[in-house]
N, C-alpha and C positions, 0 to 999 in steps of 0.2 A: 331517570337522569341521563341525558346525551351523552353519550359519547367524545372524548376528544375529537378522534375522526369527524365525526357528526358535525363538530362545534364547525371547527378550521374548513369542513367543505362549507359549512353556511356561509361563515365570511369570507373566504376566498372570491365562492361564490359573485356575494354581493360587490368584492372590492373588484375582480376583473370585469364584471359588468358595466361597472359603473368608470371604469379604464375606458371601457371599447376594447378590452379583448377579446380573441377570437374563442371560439368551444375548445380548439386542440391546446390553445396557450393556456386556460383553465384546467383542464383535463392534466396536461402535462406537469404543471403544478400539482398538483392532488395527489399526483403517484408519486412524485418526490416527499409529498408531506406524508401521505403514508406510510413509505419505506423507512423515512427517518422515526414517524412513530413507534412500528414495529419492532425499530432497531435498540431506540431511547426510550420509549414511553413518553415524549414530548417531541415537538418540532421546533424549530428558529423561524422566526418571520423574517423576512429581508426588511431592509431598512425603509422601503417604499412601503411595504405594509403594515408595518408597526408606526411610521409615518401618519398614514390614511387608517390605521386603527384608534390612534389617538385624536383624531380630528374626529371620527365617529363618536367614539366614546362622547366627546361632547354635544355634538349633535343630536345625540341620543338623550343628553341629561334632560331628564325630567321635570327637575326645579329647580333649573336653571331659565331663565328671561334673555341673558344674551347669547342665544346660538346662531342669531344673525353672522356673526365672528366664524365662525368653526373652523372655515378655508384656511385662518391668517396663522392658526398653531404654529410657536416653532417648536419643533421636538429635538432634543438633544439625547442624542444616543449614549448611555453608559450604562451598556448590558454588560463591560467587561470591567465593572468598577464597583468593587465589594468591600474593600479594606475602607472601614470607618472613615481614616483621615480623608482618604481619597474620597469619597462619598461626601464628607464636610467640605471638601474644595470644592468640588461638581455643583455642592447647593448654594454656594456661594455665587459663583460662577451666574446658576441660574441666575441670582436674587439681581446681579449686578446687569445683567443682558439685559432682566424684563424691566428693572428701575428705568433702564435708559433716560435719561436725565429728566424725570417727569413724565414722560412717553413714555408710559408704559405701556409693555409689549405681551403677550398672550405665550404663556409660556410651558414647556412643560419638558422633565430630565426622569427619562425611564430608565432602570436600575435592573438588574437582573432578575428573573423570573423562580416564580415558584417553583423547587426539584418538583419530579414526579413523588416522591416520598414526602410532599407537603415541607418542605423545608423551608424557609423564605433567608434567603441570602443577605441581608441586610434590610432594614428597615427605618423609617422614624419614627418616636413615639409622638411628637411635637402634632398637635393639631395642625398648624401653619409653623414654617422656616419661622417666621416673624410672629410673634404675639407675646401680650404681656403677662408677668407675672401677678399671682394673686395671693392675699396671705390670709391667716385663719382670723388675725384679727381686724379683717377689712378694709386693708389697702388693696390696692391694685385690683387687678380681675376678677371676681370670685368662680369664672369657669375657669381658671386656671389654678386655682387651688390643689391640685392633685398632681398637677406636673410640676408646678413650682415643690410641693413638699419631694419628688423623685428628684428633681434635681439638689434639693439642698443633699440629700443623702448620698449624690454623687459628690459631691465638695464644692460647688458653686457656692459663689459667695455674695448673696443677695444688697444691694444696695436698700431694699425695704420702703422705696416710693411706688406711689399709685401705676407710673408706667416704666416697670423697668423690664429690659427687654430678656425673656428665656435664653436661654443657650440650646443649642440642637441635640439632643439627646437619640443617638443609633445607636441599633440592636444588629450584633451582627451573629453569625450563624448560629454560634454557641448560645445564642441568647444575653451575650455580656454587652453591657451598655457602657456605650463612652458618649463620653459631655465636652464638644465645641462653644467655645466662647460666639457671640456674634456682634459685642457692642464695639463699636469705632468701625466699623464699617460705612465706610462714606454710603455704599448702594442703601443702605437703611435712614429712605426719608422719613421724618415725623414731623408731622402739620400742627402748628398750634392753632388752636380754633377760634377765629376772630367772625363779633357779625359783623355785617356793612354797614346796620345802622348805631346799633347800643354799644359805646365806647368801654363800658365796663365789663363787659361781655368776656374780655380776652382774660381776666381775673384771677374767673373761676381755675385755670388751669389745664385746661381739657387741653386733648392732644389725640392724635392717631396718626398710625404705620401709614405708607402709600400702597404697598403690594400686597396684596390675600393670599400666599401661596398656600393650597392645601395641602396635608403631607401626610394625615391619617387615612387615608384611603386606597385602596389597589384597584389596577386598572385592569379590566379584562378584555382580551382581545382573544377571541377565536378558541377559547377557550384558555388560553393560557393567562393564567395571572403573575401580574409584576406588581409585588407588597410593595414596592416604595417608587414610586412615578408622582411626586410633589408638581403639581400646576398652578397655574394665576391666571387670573383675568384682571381687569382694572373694577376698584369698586362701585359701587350703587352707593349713592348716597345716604339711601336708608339701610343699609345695613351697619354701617356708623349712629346716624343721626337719630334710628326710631330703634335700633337694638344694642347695639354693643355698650351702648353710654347712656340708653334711657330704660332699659328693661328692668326689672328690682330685683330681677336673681344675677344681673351681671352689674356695671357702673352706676345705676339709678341714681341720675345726675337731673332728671326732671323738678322736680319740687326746685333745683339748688339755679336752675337756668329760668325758671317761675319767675323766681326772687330778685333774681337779676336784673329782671324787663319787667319789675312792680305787678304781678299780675293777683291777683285774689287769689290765696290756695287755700282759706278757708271753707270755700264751699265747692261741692262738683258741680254746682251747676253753672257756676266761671267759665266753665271750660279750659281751665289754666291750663291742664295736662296738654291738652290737642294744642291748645295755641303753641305751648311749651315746646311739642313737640316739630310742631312747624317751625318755630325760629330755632331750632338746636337745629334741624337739617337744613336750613339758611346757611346757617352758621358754616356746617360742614360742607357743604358747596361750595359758598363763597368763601372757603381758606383754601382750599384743595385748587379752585380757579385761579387765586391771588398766587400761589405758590408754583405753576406753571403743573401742574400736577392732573394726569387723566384720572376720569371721577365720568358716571352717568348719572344724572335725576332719574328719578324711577317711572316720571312722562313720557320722557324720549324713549327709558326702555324698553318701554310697552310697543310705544310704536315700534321701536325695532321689531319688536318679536312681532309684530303684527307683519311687516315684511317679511322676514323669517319665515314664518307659517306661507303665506301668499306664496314664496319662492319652493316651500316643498311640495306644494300644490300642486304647482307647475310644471313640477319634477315628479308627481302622480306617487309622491311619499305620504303614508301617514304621517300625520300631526299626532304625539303624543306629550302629556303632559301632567304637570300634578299641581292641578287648581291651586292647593291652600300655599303654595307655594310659590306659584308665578304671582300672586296678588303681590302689590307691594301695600309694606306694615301701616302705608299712611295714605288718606284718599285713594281705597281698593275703588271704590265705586265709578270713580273718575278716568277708571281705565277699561278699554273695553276686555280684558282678561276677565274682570270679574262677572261679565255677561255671558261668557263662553264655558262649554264645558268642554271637556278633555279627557281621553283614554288613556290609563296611567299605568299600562304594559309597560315592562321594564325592556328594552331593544338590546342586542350587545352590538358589539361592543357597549362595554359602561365601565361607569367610576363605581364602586360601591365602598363604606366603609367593612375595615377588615371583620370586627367583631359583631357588624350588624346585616348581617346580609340583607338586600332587597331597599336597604337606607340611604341613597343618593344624595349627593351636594354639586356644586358648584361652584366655579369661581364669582358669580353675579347672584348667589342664592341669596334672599330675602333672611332668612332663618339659620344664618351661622351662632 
């Protein structure tokens, strides 16, 4: 196992290289971060390197398709913000910057770092700032089934339809949990899902959030990890359209958008599903475009990452990557990702989840 030291000279390292600094302005760094080690058992990043740690850590995501982006992070500094409420304004804050009125923005609020005696100063339990609640007798999410039952036992008071939105549940040092409200928040868009062409389409009910912020994950930079740094990117079309509403262990609204647009579901060999499956990501395109709302198709985001890759090339960076996961959920074959293969070294900086080490996500991951 590395060393802290070890960790902080590797990214140091790589971050004043890739500055243009000099050997002695690296050098003299090192010994600062040393002596602070020594002194604390951890070191402080300046804000320029926890900056450009966060921009890595993306760049580095594995299964992740949009790291074309990485440059545009903004990162919001709130290492000196631990008290619950304060932490619930900060996510707030985020959620309302990256909405920017449909424009949404690449965003990301690092929180204070793990003590050296593994203590995590505050945390979220909330998969995403934003996602729905799910209940045992099959309303709502069924992956949120477990945070919706933690929150009722905090005293939340479920409305008990298909998409009602969680409250932010932090964990602060003691481990005690408080529960922020987050509905009437204007920054909280929801898209009803209409298609371009089938009038009754808009019916069925369907709906989703605009921003993906992730919030169960910690960031590691240089060795230092920060339990709660919640980020976003804008979505991929199919991670709506071919999972979150068509999958059967989460919304499985397939058969019910079949039905909708008259297709055969009596037999597979219809192809109802796939067709099914094409006009429900129509659908979620074309409401998210109607709505002024950023959204990528998973064509363009291939191509991006194909730029992406081209550009680290050039920059004489490995390409790393995690195949079953850059594919996207619907015509893999139509993308050249799915002809390529990929070395699925984990780089750090990274995002990983807290309780799954080595399990990476993203804001543009295919497989939320």
């Amino acid at each position: 196992m590395k060393t802290l030291m070890k960790q902080a000279e590797e990214f140091i390292t790589l971050c004043y290289s890739e500055w243009g600094r000099t050997k002695d302005e690296t050098a003299l760094r090192l010994y600062e971060i040393n002596k602070e080690i020594n002194e604390t058992a951890m070191y402080t990043h300046t804000v320029e390197e926890l900056t450009y740690g966060a921009k890595l850590a993306w760049r580095n995501a594995n299964k992740c398709i949009g790291r074309l982006f990485w440059e545009t992070l903004t990162v919001f500094d709130e290492r000196n913000t631990a008290d619950p409420a304060q932490v619930a304004i900060a996510a707030k804050r985020h959620l309302e910057f990256a909405e920017n009125e449909g424009k949404i923005r690449s965003t990301i609020t690092i929180f204070p770092p793990r003590t050296p005696e593994g203590k995590d100063p505050v945390r979220f339990l909330n998969h995403q700032l934003i996602r729905y609640a799910g209940y045992k007798d099959g309303r709502g999410d069924p992956a949120s089934i477990h945070m919706t039952h933690h929150a009722l036992q905090q005293g939340w008071k479920a409305a008990g339809g298909d998409f009602d939105i969680l409250p932010l549940l932090i964990e602060d040092a003691e481990e005690k949990v408080h529960l922020f409200e987050l509905k009437n928040m204007t920054a909280i868009r929801e898209i009803r899902l209409r298609h371009p062409e089938e009038a009754g389409f808009e019916k069925l009910g369907l709906q989703w959030y605009a921003v993906p912020v992730i919030s169960d994950m910690e960031l590691e930079i240089g060795g230092i990890i920060y339990p709660a740094a919640p980020f976003n990117g804008w979505y991929m079309g199919t991670e709506i359209g071919a999972r979150n509403l068509a999958d059967d262990f989460r919304y499985n609204k397939l058969r019910e958008v079949a039905v909708c647009l008259g297709l055969d579901v009596s037999k597979a060999t219809s192809l109802w599903k796939d067709r099914a499956l094409v006009e429900l990501n129509r659908a979620v395109i074309y409401s998210f475009q109607e709505e002024g709302v950023s959204l990528v198709d998973h064509h363009t985001a291939a191509e991006q990452f194909r730029i992406f890759c081209e550009r680290e090339e050039r920059k004489g960076r490995e390409i790393t990557g995690d195949w079953t996961w850059l594919i996207p959920p619907v015509s893999p074959a139509a993308t050249h990702i799915f002809h390529q293969e990929y070395d699925a070294e984990e780089k750090s900086p990274c995002f990983r989840y807290r309780d799954s080490p080595g399990i990476t996500s993203c804001p543009f991951s295919n497989k939320k």
